[in-house]
KOLMARNU-651485 format. One record per atom (N, C-alpha, C, CB): x, y negated, z negated; residue in three letters. Coordinates in steps of 0.05 Angstrom, whole numbers, padded with zeros to 5 digits, always signed. Glycine has a CB too. Layout:
BEGIN
XYZAla
...
***
This chain:
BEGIN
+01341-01721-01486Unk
+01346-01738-01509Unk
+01372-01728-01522Unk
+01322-01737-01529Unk
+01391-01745-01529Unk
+01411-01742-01537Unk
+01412-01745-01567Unk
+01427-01757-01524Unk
+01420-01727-01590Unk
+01423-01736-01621Unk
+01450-01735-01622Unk
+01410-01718-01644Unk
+01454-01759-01636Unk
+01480-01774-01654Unk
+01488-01760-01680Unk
+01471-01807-01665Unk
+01505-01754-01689Unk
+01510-01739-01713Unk
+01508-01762-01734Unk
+01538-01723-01712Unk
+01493-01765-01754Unk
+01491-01788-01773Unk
+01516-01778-01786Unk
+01463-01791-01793Unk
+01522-01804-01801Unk
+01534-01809-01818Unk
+01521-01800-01848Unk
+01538-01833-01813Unk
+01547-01789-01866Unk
+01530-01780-01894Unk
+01516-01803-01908Unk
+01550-01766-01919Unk
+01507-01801-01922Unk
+01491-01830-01940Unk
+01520-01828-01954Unk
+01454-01825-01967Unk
+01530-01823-01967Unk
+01566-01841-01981Unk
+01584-01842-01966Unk
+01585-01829-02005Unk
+01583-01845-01942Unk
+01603-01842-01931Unk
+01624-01870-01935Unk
+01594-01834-01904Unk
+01648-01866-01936Unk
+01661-01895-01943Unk
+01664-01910-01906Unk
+01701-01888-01963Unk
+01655-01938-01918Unk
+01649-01953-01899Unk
+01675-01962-01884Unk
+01632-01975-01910Unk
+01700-01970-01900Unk
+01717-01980-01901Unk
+01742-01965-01900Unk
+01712-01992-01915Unk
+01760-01962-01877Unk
+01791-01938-01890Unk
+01801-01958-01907Unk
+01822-01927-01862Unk
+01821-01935-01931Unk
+01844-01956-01946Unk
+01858-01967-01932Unk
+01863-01946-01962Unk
+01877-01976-01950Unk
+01904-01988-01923Unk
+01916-01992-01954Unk
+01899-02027-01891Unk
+01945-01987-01942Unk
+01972-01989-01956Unk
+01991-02006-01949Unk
+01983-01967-01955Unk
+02001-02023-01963Unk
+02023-02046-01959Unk
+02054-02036-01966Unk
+02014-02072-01979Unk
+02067-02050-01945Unk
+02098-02057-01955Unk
+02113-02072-01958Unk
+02112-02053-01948Unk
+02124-02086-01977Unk
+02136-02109-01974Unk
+02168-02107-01985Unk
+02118-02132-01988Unk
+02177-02115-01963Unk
+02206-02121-01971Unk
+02215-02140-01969Unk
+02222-02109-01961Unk
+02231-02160-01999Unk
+02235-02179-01996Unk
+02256-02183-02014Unk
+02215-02190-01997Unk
+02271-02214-02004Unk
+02299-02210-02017Unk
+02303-02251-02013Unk
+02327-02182-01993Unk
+02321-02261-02034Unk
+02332-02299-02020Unk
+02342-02295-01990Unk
+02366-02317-02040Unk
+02354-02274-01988Unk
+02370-02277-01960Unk
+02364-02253-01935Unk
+02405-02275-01969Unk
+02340-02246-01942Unk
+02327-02232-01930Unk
+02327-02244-01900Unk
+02304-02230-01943Unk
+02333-02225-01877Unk
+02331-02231-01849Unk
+02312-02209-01838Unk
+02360-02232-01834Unk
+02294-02224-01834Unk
+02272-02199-01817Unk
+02286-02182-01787Unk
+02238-02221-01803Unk
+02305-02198-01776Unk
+02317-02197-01753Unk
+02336-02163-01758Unk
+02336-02230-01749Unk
+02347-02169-01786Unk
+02368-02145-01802Unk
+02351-02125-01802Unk
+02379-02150-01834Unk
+02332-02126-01814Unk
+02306-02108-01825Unk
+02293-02092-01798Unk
+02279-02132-01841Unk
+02292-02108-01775Unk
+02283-02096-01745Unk
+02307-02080-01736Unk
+02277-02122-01720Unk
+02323-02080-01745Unk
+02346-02060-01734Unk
+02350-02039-01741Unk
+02368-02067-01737Unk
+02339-02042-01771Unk
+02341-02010-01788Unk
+02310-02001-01784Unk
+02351-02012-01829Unk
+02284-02013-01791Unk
+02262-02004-01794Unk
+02250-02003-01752Unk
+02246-02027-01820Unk
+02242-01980-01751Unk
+02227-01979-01714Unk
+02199-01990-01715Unk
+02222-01942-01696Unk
+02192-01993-01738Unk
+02162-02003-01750Unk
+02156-02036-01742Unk
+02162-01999-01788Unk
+02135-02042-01716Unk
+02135-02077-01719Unk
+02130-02082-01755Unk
+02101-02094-01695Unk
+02128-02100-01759Unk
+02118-02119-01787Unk
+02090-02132-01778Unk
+02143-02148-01797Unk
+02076-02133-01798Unk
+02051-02152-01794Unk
+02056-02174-01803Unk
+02026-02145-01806Unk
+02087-02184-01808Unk
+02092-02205-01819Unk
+02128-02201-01827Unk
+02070-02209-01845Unk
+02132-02217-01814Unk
+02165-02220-01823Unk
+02173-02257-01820Unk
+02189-02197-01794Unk
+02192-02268-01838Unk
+02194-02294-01845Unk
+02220-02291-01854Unk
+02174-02304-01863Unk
+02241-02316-01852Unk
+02263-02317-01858Unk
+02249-02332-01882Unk
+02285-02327-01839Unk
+02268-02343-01906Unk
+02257-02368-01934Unk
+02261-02394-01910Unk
+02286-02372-01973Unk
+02228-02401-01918Unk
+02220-02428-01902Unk
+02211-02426-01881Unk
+02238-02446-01895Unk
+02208-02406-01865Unk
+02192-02416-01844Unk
+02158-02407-01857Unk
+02204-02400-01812Unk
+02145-02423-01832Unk
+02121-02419-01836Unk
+02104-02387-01828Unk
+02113-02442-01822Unk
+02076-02385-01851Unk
+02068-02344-01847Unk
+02038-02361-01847Unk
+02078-02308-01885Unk
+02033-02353-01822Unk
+02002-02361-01818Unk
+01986-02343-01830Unk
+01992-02362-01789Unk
+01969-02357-01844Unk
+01948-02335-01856Unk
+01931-02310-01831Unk
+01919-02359-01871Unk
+01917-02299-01839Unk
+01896-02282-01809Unk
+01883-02285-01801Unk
+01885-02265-01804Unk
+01860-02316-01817Unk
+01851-02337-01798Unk
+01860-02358-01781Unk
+01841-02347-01807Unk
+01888-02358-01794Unk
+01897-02382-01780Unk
+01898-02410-01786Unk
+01886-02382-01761Unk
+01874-02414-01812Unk
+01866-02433-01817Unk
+01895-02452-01835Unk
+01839-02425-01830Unk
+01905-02430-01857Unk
+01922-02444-01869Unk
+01954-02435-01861Unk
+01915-02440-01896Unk
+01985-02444-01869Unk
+01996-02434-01870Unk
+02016-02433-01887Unk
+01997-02433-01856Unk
+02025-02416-01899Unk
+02032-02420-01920Unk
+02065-02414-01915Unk
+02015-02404-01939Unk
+02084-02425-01931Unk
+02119-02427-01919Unk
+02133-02403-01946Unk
+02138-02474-01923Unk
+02136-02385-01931Unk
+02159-02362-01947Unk
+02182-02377-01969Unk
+02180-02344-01920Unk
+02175-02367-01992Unk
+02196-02378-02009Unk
+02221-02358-02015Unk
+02184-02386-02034Unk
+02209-02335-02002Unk
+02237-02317-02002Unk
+02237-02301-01969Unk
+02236-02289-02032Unk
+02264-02291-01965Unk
+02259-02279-01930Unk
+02240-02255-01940Unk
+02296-02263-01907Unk
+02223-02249-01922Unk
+02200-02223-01927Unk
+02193-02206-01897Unk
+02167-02238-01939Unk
+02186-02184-01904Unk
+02188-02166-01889Unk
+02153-02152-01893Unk
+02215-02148-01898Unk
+02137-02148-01880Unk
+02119-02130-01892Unk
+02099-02119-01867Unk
+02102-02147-01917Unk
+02095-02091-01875Unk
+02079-02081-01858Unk
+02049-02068-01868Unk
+02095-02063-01846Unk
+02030-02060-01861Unk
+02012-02054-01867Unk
+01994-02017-01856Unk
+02004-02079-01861Unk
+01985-02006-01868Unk
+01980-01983-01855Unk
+01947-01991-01831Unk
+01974-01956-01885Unk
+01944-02017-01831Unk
+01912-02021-01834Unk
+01903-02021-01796Unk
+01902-02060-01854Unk
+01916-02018-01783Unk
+01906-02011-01753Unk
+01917-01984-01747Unk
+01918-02034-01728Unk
+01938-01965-01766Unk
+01942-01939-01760Unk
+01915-01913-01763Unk
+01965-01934-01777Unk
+01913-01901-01757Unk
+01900-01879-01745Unk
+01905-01860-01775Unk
+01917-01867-01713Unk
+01906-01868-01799Unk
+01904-01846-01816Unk
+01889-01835-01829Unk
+01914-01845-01826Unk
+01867-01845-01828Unk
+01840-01823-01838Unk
+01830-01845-01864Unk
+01853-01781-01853Unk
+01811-01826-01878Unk
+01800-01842-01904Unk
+01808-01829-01928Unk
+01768-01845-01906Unk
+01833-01816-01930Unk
+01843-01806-01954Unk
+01863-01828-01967Unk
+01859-01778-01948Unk
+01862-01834-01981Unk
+01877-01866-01992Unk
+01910-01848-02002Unk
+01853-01889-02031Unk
+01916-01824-02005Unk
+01943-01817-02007Unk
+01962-01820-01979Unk
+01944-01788-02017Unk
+01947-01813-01949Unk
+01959-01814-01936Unk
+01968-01845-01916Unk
+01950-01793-01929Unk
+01960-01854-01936Unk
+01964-01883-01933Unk
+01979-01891-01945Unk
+01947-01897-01936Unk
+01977-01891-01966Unk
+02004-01888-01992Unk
+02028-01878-01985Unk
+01998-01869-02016Unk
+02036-01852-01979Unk
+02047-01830-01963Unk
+02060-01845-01941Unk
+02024-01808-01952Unk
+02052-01862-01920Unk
+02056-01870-01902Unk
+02077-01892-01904Unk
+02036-01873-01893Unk
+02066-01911-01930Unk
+02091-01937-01932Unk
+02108-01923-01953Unk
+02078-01973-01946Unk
+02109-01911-01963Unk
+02129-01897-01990Unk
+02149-01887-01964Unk
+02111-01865-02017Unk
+02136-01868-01952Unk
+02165-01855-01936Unk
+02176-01866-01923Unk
+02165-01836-01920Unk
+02162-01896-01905Unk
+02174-01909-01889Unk
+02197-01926-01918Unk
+02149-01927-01868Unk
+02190-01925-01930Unk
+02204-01939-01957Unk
+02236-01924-01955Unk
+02183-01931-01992Unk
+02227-01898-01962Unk
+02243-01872-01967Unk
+02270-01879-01950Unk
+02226-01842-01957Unk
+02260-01876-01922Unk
+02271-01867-01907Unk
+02290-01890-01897Unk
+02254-01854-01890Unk
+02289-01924-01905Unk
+02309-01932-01896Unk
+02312-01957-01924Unk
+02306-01940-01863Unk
+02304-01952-01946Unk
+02310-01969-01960Unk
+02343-01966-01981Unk
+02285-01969-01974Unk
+02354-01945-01968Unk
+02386-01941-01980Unk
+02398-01957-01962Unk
+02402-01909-01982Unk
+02396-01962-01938Unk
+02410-01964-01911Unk
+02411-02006-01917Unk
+02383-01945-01874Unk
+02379-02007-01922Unk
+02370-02049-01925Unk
+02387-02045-01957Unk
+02315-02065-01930Unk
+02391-02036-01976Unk
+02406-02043-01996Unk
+02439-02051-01985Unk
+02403-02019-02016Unk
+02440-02034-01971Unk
+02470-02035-01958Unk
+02480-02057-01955Unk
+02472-02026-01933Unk
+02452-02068-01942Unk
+02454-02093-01913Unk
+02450-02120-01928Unk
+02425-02089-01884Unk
+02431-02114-01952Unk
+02419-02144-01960Unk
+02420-02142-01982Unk
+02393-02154-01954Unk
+02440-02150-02003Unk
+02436-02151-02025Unk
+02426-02162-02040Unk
+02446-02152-02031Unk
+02417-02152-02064Unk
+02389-02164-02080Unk
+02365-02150-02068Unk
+02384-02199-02078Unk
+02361-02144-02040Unk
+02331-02132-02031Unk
+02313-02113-02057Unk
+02337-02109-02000Unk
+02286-02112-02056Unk
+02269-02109-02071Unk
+02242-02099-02048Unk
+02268-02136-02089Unk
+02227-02084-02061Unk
+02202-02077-02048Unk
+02181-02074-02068Unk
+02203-02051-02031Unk
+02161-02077-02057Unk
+02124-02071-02076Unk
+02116-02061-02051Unk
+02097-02105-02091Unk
+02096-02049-02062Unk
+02065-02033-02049Unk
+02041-02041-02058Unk
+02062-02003-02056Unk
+02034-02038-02046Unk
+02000-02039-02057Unk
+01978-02017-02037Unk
+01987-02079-02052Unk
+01959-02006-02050Unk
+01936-01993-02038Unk
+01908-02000-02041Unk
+01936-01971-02045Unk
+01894-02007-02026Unk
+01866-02026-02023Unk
+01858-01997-02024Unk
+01856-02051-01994Unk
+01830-01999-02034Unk
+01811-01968-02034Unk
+01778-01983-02036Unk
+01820-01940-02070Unk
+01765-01978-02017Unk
+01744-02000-02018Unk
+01717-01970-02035Unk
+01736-02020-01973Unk
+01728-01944-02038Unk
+01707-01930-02053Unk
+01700-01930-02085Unk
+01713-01906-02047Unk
+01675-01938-02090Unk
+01680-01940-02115Unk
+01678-01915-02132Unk
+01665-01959-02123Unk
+01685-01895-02127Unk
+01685-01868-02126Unk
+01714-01871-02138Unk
+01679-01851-02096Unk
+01728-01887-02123Unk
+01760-01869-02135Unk
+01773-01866-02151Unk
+01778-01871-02128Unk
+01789-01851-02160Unk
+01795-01842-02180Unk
+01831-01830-02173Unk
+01770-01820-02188Unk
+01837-01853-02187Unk
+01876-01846-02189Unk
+01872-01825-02190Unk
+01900-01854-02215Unk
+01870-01815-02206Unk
+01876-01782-02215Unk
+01878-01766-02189Unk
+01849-01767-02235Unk
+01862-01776-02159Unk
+01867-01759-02144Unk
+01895-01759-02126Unk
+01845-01758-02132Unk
+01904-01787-02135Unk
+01933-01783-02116Unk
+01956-01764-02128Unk
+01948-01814-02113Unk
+01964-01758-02112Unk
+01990-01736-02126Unk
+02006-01741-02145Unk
+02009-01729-02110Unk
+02019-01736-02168Unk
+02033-01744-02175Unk
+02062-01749-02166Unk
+02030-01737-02189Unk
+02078-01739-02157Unk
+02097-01729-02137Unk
+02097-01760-02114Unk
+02083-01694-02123Unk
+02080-01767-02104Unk
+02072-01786-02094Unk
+02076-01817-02101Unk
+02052-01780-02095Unk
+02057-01818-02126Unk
+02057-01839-02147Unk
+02091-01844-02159Unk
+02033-01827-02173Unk
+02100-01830-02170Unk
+02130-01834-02181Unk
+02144-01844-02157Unk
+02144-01804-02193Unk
+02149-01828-02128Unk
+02164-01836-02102Unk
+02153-01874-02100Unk
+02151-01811-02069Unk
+02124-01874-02108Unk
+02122-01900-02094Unk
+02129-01912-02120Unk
+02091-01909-02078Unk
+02128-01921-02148Unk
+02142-01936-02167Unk
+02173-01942-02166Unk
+02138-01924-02190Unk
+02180-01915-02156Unk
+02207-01915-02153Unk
+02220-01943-02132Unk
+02212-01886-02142Unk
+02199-01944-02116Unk
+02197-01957-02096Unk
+02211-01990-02102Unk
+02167-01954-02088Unk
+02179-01995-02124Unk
+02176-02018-02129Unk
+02154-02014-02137Unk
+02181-02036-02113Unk
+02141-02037-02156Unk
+02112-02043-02166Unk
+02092-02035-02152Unk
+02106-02069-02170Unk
+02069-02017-02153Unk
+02045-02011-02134Unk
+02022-02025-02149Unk
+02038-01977-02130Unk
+02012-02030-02132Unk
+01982-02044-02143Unk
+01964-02033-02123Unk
+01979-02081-02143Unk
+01933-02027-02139Unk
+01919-02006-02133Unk
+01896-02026-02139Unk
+01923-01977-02149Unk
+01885-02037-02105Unk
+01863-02050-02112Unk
+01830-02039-02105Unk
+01868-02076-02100Unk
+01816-02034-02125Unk
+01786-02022-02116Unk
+01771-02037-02120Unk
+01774-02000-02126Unk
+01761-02060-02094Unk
+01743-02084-02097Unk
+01714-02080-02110Unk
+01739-02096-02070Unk
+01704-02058-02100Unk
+01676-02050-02111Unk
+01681-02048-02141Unk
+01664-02020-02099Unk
+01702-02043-02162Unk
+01700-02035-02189Unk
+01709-02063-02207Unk
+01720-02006-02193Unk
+01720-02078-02175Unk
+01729-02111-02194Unk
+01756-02093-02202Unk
+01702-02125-02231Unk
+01768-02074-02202Unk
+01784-02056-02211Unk
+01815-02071-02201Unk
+01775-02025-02198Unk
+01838-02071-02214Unk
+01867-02082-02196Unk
+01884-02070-02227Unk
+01872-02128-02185Unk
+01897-02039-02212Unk
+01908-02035-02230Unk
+01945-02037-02216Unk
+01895-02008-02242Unk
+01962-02040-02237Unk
+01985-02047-02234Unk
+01996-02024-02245Unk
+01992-02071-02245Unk
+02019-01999-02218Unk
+02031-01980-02234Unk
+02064-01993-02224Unk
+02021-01946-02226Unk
+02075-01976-02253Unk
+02111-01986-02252Unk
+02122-01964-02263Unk
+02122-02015-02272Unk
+02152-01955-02263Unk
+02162-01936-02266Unk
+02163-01940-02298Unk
+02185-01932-02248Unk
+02151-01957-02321Unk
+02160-01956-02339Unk
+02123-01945-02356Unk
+02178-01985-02345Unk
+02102-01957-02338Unk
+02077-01940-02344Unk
+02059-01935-02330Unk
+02066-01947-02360Unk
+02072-01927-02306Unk
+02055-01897-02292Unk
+02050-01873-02320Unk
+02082-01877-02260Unk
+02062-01862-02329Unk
+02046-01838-02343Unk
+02022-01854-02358Unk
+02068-01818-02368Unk
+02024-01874-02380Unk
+02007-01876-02397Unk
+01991-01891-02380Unk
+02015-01884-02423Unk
+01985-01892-02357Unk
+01958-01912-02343Unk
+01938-01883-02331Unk
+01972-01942-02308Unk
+01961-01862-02321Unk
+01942-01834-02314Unk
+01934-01817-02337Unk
+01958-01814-02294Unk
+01950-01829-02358Unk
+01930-01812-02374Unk
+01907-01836-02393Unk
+01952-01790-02398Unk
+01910-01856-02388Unk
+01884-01868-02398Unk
+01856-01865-02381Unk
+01890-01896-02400Unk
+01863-01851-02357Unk
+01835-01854-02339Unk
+01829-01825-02341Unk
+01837-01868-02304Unk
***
């Protein structure tokens, strides 16, 4: 007889996942594949058509967009290193797309499906790199929770919780 190692009773059901979006009027996803080695889960010039992930609808880009997702990578259930993951990819070539595309712009966002979580545990050091970024939005479906951080109130949202 063979035993299975159970699972804890809290164990989170669901990994986070972390978003990137880079977007700009004259945004060329084609530009964006040259500098970034990262496929996109979605890239669109303004106007063409971005199929939803059923398929069912589709909806037409009103600006060129770029965006990738952490959500089929291999990074565990810590919701920083997911965070961590689109911030640096951010880091690391968003001087280079300013260069290239003027006006370009980016947001983030982090899904966290525990209703356990608690900002407070992402780094600070972290949090500032990704505002810096662009707008992060921090969604925790179990709490009904969607908080919005920005480089003008990241401090007073970590210290209200």
């Amino acid at each position: 007889m063979t035993l299975k190692a159970r699972e804890p009773v809290n164990a989170v059901q669901h990994a986070p996942m972390a978003t990137l979006r880079f977007f700009a009027e004259n945004l060329s996803p084609d530009v964006v594949g040259r500098i970034i080695p990262e496929k996109p889960d979605v890239a669109a010039n303004k106007g063409d058509a971005i199929p939803t992930k059923r398929g069912r609808h589709v909806h037409t880009a009103k600006v060129g967009t770029w965006f990738i997702t952490t959500e089929h990578r291999r990074l565990g259930y810590k919701p920083e290193r997911h965070l961590a993951w689109v911030v640096q990819l951010a880091n690391d070539h968003f001087d280079e797309l300013k260069r290239r595309i003027p006006g370009i712009k980016a947001d983030l966002s982090l899904l966290v499906h525990d209703s356990r979580f608690d900002l407070r545990v992402l780094p600070m050091a972290l949090l500032q790199k990704a505002v810096e970024v662009g707008e992060l939005e921090i969604e925790v479906p179990p709490r009904g929770e969607d908080i919005i951080l920005n480089v003008g109130n990241l401090t007073s949202e970590l210290s209200r919780r």
